[in-house]
Backbone as numpy.savetxt, mean C-alpha at the origin, in Angstrom:
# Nx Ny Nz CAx CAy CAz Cx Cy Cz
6.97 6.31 -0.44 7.23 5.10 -1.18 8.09 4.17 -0.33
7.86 3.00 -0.49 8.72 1.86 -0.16 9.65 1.48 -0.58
11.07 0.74 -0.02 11.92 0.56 -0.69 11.60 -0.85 -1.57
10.98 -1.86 -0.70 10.43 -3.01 -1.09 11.85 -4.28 -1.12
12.42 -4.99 -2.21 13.24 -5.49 -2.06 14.18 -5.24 -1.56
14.33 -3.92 -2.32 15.70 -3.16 -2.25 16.23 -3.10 -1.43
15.56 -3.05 0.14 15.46 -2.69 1.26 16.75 -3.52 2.28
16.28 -4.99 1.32 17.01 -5.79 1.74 16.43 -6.99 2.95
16.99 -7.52 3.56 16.33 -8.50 4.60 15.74 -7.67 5.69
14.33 -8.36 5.55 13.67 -7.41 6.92 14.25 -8.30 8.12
13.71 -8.91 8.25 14.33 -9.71 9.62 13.18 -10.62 9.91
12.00 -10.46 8.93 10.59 -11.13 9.38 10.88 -12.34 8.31
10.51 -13.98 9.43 10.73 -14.77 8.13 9.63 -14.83 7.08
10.49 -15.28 6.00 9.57 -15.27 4.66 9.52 -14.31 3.84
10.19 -12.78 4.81 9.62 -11.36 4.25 9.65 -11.05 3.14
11.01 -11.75 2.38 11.22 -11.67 0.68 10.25 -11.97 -0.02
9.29 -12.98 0.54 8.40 -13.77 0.05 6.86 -12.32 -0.19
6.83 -12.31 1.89 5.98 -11.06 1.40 6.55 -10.15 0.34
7.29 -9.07 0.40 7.43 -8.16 -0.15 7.26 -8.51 -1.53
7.59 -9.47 -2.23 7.48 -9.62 -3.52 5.92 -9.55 -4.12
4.83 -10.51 -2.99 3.65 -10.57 -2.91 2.86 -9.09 -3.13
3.27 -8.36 -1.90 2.93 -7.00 -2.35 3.54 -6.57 -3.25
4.49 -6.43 -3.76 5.49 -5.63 -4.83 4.29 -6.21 -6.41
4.29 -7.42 -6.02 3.52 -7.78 -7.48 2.05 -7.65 -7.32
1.13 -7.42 -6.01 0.02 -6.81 -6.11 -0.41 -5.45 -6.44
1.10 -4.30 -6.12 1.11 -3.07 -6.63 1.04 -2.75 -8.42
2.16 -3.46 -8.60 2.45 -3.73 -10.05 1.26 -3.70 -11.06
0.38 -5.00 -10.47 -0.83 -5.26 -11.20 0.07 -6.29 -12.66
0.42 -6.83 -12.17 1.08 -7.95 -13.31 0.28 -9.46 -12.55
-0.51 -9.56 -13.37 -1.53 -11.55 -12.77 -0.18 -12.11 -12.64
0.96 -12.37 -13.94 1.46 -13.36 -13.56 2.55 -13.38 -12.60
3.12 -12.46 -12.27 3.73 -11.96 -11.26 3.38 -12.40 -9.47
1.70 -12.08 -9.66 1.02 -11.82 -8.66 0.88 -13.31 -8.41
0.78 -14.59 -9.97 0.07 -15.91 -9.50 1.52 -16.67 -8.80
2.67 -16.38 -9.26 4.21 -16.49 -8.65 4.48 -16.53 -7.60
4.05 -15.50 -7.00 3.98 -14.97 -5.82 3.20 -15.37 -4.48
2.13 -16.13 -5.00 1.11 -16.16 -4.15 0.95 -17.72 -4.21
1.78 -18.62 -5.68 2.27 -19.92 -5.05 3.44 -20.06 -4.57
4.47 -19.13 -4.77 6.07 -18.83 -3.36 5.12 -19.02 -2.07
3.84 -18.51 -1.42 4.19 -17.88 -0.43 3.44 -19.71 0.23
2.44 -19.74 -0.42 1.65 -21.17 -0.45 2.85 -22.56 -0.34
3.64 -22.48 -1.23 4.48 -23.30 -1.29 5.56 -23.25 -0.02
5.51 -22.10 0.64 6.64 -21.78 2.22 6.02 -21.99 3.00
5.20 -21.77 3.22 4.08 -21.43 4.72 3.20 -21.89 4.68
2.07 -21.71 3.50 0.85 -22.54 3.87 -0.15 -21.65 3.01
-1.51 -22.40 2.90 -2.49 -21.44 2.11 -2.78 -20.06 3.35
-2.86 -20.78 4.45 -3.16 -19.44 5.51 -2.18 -18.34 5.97
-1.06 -18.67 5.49 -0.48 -17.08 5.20 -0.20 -16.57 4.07
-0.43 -17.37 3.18 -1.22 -16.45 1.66 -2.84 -15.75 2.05
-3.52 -16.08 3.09 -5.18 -15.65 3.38 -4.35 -14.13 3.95
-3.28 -14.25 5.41 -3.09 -13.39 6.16 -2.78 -12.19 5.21
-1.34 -12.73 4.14 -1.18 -11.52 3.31 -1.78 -11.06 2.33
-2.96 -11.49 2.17 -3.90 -10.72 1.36 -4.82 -10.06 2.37
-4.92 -10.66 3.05 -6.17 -9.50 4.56 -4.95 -8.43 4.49
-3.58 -8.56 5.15 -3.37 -7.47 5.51 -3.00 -6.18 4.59
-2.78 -7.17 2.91 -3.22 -5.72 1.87 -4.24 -5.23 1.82
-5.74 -5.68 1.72 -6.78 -5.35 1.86 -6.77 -4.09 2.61
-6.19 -4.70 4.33 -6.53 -3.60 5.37 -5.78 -2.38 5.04
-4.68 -2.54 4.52 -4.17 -1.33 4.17 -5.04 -0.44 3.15
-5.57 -1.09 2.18 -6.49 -0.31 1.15 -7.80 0.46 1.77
-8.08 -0.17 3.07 -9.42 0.00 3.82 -8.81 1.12 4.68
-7.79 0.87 4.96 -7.14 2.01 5.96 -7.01 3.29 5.68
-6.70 3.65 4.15 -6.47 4.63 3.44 -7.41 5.39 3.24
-8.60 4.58 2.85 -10.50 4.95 2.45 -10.44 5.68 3.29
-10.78 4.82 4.31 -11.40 5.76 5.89 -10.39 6.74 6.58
-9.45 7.12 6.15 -8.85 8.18 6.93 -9.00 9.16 5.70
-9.25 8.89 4.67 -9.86 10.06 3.47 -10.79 10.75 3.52
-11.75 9.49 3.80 -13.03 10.01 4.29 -13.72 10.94 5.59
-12.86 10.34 5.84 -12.99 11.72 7.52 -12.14 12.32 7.77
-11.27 12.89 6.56 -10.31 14.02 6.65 -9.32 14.07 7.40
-8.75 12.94 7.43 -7.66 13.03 8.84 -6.70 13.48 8.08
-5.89 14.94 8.51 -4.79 15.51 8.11 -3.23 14.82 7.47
-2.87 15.32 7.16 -1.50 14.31 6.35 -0.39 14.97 7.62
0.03 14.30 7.65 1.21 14.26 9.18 1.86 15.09 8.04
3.25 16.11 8.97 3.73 17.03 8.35 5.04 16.50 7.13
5.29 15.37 7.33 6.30 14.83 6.90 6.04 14.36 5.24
4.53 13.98 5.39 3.92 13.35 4.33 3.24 14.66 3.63
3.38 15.36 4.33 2.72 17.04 3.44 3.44 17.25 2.74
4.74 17.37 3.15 5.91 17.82 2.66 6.57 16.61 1.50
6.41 15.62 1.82 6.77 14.30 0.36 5.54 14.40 -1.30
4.54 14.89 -0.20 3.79 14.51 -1.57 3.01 15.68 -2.50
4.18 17.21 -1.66 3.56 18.57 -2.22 3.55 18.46 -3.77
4.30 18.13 -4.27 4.71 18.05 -6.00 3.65 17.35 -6.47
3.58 16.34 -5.96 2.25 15.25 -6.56 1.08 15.69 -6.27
0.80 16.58 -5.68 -1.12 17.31 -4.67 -0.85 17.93 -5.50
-0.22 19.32 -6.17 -0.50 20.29 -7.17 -0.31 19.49 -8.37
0.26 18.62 -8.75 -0.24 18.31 -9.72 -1.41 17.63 -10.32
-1.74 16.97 -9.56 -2.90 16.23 -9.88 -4.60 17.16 -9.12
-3.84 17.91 -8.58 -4.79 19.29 -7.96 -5.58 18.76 -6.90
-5.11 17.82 -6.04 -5.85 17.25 -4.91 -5.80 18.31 -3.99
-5.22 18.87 -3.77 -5.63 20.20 -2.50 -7.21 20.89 -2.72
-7.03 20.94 -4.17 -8.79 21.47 -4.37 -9.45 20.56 -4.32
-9.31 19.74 -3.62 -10.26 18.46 -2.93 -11.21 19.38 -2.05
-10.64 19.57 -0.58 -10.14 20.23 0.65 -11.42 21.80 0.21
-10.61 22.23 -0.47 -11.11 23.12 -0.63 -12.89 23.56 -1.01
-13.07 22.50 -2.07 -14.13 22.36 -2.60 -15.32 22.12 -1.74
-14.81 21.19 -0.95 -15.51 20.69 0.46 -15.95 21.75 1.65
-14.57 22.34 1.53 -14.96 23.46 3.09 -15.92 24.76 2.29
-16.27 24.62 0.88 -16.86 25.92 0.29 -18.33 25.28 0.25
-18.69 23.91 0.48 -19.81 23.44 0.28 -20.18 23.51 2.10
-19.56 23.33 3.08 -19.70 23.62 4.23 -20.55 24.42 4.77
């Protein structure tokens, strides 16, 4: 997880601006999200409201395709998200797969 605001000043200008952008695209709140996305329009321009929506996108695209071709969870992230894999029983993902193999 991200700290997001909390985090405090990234050092990137505008970043408050991003982070909120994403913070309210996670959320899933429209009006949050329409706030957000005239902050960023109203600072910078419509084309880095385009950039920060490509580069959420790519993150969503990024996630797909390393799912899809099984790329291992680095050990760090094994270990953050053991509680959440048994519960929701995603390890028998994995499993299900290598028995159809």
């Amino acid at each position: 997880m991200t700290q997001g605001a909390a985090a405090g000043e990234s050092g990137i200008p505008h970043g408050a601006l991003v982070i909120e952008f994403a913070e309210a695209l996670l959320a899933g709140d429209p009006a949050r999200l329409e706030r957000a996305r005239r902050a960023i329009v109203q600072a910078v321009g419509a084309a880095a409201l385009v950039d920060c929506a490509a580069v959420a996108g790519l993150f969503n695209a990024i996630d797909r395709v390393a799912d899809a071709t099984g790329a291992p969870l680095d050990a760090q992230m094994a270990a953050d998200t053991e509680a959440m894999r048994a519960e929701l029983g995603i390890d028998d993902f994995a499993a299900a797969k290598a028995r159809l193999e």
